[in-house]
LOLUMRO-846672 format. One record per residue (C-alpha): residue number from 1; residue in three letters; x, y, z. Coordinates in steps of 0.25 Angstrom, whole numbers, plus 5000, padded with zeros to 4 digits. Layout:
- resi,resn,c1,c2,c3
- NUM,ALA,X,Y,Z
...
***
This chain:
- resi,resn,c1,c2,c3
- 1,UNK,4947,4935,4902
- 2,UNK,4937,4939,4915
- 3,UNK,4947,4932,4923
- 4,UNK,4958,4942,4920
- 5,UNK,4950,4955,4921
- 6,UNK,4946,4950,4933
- 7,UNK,4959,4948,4938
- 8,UNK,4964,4962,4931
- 9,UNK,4952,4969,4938
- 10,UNK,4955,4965,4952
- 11,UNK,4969,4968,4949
- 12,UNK,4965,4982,4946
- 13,UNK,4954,4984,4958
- 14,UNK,4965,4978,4966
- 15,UNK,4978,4987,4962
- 16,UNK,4971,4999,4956
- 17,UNK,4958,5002,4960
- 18,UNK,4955,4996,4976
- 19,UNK,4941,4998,4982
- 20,UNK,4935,4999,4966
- 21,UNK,4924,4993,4965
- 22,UNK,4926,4981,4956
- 23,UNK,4915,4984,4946
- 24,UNK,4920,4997,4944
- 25,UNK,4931,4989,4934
- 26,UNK,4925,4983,4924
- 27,UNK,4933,4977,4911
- 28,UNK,4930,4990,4904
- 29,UNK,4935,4999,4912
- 30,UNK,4947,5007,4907
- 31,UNK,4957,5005,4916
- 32,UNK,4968,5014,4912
- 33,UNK,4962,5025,4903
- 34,UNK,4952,5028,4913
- 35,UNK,4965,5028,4925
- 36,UNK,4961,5016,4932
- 37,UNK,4977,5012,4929
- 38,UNK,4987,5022,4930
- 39,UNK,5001,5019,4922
- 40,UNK,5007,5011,4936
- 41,UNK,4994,5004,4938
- 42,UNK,4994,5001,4922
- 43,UNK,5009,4995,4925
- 44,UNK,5003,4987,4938
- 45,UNK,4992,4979,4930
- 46,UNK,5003,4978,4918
- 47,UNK,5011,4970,4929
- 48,UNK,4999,4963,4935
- 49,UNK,4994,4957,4923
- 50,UNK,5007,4953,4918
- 51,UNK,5010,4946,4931
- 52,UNK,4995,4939,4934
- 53,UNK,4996,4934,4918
- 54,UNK,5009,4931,4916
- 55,UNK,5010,4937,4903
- 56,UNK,5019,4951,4899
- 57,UNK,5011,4964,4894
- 58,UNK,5019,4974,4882
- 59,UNK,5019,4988,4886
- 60,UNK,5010,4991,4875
- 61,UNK,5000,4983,4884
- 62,UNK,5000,4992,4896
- 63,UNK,4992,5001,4892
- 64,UNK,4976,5005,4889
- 65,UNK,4975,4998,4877
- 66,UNK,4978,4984,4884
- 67,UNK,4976,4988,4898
- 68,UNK,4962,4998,4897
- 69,UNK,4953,4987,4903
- 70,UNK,4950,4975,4910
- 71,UNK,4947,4970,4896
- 72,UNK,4958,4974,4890
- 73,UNK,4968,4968,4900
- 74,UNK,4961,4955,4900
- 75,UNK,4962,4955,4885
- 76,UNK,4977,4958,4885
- 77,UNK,4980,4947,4895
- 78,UNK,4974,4937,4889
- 79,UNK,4980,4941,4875
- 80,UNK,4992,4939,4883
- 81,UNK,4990,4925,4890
- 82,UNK,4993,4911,4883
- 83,UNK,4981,4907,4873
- 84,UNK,4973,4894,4881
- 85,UNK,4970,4882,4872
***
């Protein structure tokens, strides 16, 4: 689970908030609700994730309730990836 927030925060430094100070975003933070993501932004990390997991999120998964937080996302990803054995 770390390893995906990890990957979703850099992402988001990266994309949507350069020169940030990485501590700043923390797995709490409320990405959309507090406009850290605007609706386009929304739609690049929908794309991102999809592509960097493999794996095809519902429209109904595109918004706060799933996409909020770092915890959030990583939680919907891995409900999304095969279970390991």
């Amino acid at each position: 689970m770390q390893d995906i927030k990890n990957t979703i925060k850099a992402y988001i430094l990266k994309e949507f908030l350069p020169g940030e100070r990485p501590e700043a975003l923390d797995d709490s933070t409320q990405l959309i609700t507090q406009g850290v993501l605007d609706s386009l932004a929304t739609l690049k990390l929908v794309s991102f994730i999809e592509e960097r997991y493999g794996i095809a999120l519902g429209p109904h998964e595109t918004d706060a309730e799933y996409l909020n937080t770092l915890d959030r996302i990583a939680n919907l990803i891995a409900s999304k990836q095969p279970k390991k054995r």
